[in-house]
N, CA, C and O of each residue as an XYZ file, in Angstrom:
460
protein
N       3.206    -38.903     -9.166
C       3.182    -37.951     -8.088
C       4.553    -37.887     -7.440
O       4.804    -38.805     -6.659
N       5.721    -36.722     -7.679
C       6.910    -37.063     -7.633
C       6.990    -36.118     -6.624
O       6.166    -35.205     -6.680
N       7.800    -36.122     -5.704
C       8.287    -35.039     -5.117
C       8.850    -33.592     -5.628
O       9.566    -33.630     -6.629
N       8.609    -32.401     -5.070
C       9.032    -31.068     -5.505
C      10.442    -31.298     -5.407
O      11.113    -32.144     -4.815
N      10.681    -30.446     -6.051
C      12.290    -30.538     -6.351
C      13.088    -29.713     -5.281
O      12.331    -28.769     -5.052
N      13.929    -29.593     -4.694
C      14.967    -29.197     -3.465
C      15.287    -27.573     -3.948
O      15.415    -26.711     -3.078
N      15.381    -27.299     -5.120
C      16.121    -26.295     -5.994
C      14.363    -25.364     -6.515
O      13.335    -25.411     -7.190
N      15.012    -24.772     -5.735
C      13.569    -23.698     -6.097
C      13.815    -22.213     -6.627
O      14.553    -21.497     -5.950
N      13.394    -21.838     -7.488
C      13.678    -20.588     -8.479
C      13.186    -19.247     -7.698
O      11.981    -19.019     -7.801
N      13.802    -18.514     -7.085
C      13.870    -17.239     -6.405
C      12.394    -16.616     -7.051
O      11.725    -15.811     -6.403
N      12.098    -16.964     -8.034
C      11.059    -15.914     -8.120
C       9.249    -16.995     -7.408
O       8.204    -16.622     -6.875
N       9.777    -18.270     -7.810
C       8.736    -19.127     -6.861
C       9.101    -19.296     -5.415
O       8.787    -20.370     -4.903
N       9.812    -18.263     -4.563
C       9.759    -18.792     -3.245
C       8.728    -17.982     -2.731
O       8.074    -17.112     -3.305
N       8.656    -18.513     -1.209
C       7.555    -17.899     -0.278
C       8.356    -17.231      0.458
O       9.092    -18.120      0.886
N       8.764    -16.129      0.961
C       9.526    -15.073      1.207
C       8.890    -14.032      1.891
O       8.390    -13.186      1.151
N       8.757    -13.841      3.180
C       8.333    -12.301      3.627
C       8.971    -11.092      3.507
O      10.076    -10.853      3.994
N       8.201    -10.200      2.771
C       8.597     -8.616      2.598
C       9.117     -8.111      4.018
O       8.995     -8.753      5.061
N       9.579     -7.145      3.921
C       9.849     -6.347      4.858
C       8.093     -5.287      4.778
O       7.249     -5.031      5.636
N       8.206     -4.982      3.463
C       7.042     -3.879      3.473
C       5.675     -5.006      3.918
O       4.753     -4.350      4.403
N       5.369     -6.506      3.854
C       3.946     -7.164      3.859
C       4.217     -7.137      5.501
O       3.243     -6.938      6.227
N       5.833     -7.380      6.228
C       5.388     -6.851      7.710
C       4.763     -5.902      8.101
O       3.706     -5.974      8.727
N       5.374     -4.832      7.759
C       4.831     -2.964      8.114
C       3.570     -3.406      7.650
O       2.811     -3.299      8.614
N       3.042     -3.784      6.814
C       1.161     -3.554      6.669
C       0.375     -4.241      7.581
O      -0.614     -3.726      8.100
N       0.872     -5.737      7.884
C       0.220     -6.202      8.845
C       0.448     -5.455      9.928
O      -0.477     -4.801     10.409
N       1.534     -5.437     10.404
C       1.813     -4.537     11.994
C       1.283     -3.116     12.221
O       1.220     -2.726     13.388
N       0.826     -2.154     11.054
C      -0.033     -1.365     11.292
C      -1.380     -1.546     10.809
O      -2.089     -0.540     10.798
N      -2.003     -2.941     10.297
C      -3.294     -3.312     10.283
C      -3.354     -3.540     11.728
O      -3.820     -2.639     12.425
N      -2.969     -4.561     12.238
C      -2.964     -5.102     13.319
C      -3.128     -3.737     14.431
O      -4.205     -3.791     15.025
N      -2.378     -2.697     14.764
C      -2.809     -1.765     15.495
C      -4.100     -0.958     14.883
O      -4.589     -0.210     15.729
N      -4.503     -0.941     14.118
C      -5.211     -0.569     13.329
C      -6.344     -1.289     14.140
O      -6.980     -0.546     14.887
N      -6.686     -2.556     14.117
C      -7.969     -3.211     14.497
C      -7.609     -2.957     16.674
O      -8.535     -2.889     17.482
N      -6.873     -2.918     16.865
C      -6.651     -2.524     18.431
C      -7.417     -1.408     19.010
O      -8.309     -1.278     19.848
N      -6.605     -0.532     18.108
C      -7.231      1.157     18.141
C      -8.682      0.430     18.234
O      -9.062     -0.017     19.317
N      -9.583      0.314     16.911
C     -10.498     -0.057     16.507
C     -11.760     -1.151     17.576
O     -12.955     -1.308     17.326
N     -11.159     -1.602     18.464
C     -11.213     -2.666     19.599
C     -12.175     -3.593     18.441
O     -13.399     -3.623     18.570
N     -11.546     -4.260     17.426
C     -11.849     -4.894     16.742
C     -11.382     -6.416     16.663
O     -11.913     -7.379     16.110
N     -10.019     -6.287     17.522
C      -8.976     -7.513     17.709
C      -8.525     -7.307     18.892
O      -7.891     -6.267     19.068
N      -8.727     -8.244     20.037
C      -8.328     -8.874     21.177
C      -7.074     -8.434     21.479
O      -6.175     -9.067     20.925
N      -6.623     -7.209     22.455
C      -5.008     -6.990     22.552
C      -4.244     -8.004     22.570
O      -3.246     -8.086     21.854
N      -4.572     -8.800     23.296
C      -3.454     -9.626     23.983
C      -3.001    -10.919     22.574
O      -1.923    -11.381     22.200
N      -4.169    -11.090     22.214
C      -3.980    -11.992     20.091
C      -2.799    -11.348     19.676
O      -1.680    -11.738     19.343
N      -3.544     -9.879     19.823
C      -2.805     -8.723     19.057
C      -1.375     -8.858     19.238
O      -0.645     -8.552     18.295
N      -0.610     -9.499     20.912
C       0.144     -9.442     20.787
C       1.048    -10.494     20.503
O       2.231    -10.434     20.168
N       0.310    -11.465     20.687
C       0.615    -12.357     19.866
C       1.350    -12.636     18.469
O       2.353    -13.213     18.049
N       0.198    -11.846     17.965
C       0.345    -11.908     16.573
C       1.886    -10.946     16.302
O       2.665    -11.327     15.429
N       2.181     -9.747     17.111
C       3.638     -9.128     16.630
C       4.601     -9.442     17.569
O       5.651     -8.800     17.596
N       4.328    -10.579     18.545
C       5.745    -11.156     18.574
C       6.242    -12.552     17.131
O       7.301    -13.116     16.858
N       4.940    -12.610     16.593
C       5.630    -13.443     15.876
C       6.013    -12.781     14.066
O       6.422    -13.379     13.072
N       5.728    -11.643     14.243
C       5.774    -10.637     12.932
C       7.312    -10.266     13.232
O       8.120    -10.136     12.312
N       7.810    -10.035     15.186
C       9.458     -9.833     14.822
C      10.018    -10.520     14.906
O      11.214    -10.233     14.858
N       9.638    -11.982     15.100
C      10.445    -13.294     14.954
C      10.432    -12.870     13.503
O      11.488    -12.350     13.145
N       9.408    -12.976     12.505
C       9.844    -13.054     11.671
C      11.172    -11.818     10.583
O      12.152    -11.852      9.839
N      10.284    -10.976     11.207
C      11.542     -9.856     10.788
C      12.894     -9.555     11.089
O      13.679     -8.753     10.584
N      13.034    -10.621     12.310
C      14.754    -11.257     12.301
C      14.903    -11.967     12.024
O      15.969    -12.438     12.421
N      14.196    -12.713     11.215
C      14.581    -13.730     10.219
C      15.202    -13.199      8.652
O      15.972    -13.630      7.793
N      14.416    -12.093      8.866
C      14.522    -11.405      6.847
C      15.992    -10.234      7.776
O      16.599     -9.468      7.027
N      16.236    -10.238      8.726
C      17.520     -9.402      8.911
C      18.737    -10.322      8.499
O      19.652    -10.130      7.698
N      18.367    -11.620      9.505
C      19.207    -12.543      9.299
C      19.653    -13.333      8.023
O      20.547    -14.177      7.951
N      18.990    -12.961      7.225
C      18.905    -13.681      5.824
C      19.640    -12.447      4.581
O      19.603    -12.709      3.379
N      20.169    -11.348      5.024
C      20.362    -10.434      4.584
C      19.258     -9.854      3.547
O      19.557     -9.243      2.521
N      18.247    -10.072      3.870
C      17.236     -9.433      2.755
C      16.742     -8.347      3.022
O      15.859     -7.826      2.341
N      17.320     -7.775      4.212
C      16.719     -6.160      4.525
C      17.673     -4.959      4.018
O      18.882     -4.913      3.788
N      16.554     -3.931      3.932
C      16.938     -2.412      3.409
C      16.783     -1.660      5.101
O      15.967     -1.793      6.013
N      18.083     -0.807      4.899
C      17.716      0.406      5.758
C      16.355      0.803      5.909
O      15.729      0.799      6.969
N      15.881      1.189      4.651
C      14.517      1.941      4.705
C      13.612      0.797      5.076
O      13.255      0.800      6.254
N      13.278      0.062      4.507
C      12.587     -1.294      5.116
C      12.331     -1.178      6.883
O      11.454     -0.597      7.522
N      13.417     -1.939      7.284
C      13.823     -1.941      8.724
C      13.864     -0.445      9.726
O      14.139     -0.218     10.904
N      13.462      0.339      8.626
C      13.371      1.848      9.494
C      11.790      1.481      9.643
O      11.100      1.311     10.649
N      11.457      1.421      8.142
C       9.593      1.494      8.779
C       9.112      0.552      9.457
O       8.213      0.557     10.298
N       9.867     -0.419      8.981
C       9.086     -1.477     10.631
C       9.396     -1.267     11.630
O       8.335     -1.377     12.245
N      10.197     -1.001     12.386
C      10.659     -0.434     13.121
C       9.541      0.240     13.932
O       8.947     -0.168     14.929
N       9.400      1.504     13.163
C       7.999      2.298     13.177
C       7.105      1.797     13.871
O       6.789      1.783     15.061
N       6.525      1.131     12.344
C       5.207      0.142     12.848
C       4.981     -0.319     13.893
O       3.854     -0.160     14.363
N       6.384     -1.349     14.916
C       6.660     -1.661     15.948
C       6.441     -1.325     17.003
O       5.954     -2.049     17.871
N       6.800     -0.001     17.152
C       6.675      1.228     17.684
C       5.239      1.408     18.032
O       4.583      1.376     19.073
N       4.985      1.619     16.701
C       3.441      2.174     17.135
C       2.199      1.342     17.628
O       1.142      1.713     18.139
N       2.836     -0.316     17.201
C       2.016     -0.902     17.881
C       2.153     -1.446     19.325
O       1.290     -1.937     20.052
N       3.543     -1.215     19.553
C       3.446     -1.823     20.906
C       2.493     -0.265     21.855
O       1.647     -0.337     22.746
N       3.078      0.952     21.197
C       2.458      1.653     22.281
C       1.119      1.435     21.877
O       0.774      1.774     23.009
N       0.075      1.193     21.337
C      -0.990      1.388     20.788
C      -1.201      0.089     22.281
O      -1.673      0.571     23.310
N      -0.938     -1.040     22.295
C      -1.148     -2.135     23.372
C      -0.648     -1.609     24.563
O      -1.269     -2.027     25.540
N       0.210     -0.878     24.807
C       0.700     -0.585     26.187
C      -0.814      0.542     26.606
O      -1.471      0.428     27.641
N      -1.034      1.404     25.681
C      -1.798      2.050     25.930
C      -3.388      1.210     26.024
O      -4.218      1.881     26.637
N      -3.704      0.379     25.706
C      -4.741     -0.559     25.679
C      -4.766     -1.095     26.569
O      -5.754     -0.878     27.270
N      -4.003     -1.835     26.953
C      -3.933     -2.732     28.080
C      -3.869     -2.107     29.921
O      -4.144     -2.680     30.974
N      -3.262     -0.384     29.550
C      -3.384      0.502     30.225
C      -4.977      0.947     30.905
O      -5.483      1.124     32.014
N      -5.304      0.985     29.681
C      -7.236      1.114     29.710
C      -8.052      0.241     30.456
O      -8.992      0.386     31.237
N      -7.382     -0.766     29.964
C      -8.117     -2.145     30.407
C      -7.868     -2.342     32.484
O      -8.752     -2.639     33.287
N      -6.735     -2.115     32.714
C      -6.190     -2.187     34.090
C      -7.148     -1.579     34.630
O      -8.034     -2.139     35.276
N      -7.036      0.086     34.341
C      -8.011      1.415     34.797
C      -9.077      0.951     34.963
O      -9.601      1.163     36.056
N      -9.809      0.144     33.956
C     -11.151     -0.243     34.072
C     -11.191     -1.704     35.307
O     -12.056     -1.767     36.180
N     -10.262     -2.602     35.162
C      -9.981     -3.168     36.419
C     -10.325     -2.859     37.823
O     -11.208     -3.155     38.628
N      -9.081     -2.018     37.767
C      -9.379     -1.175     39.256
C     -10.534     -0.639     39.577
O     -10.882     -1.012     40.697
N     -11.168     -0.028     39.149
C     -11.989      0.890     39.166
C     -13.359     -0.576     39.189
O     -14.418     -0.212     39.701
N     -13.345     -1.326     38.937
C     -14.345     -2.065     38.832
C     -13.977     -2.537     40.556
O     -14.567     -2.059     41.525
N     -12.880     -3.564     40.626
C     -12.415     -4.077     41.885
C     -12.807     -2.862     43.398
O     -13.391     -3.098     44.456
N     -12.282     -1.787     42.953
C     -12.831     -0.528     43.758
C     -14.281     -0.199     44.481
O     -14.560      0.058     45.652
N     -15.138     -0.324     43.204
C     -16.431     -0.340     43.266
C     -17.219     -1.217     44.418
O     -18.005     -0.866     45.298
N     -16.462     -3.037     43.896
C     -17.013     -3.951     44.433
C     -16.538     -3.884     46.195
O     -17.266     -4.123     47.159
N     -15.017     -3.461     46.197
C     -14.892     -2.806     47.729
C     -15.821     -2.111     48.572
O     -16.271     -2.382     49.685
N     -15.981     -1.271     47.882
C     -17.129      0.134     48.269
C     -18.213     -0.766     48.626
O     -18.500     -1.121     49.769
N     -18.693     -1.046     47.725
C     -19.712     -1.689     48.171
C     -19.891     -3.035     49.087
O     -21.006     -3.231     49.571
N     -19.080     -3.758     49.285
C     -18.741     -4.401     50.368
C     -18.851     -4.539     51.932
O     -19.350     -5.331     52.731
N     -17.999     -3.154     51.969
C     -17.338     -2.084     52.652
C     -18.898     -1.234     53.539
O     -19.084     -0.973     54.727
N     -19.608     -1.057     52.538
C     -20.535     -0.194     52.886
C     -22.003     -1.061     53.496
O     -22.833     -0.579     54.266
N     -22.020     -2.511     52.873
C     -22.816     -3.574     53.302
C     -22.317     -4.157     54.517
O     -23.071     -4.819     55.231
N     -21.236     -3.989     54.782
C     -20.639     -4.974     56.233
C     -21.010     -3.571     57.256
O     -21.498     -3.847     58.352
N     -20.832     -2.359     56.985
C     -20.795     -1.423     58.085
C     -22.524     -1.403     58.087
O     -22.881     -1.122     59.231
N     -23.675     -1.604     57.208
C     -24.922     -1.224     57.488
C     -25.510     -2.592     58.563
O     -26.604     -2.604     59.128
N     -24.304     -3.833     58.648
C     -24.553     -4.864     59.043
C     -24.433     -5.050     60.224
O     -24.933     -5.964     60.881
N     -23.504     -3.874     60.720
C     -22.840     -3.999     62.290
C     -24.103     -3.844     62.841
O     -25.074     -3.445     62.197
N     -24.126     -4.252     64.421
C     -24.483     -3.554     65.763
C     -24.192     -2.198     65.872
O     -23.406     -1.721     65.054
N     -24.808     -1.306     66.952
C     -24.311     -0.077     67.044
C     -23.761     -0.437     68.434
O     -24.444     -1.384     68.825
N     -22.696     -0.066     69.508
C     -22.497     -0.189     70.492
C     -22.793      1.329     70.738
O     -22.694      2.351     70.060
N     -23.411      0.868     72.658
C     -23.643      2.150     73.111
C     -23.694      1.674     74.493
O     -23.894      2.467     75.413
């Protein structure tokens, strides 16, 4: 049972695509849209998709075209979460609002009347 060898043959490495980013990063908005995956995972998950994709910049393994469509992808998923998380606030407020109102409307049926 010897150790792997240091010297590893380009076609056996483990290597991220530029294109296996773009699929996850528009799966990933994909299940958002979908409210299939947890935004905030969600975002999780593509800060660490552009760690990795400045890694494959930094390594010179990117194409223009590559780095255009992720790019994209990027794009579309952050707004896809800005817009989600947008939703989510709305529904916030509007809940917090409610519980005011009604509060609001139990303390005044509670008063005295002065006269």
């Amino acid at each position: 049972m010897g150790k792997k060898s240091a010297s590893v043959d380009a076609s056996d490495s483990n290597e991220t695509t530029e294109q296996a980013l773009t699929a996850l990063t528009i799966q990933i908005k994909e299940f958002v849209q979908n409210r299939s995956l947890d935004s905030r995972f969600a975002a999780k998950l593509v800060r660490r998709l552009k760690k990795e994709a400045d890694a494959i910049l930094e390594g010179s393994n990117a194409t223009k075209t590559g780095q255009k469509e992720l790019k994209n992808a990027f794009d579309a998923v952050d707004a896809v979460l800005r817009e989600h998380d947008a939703a989510l606030l709305v529904t916030a407020n509007a809940a917090l609002r409610q519980t005011d109102n009604a509060a609001s409307s139990k303390k005044s049926q509670q008063r005295p009347k002065e006269g």
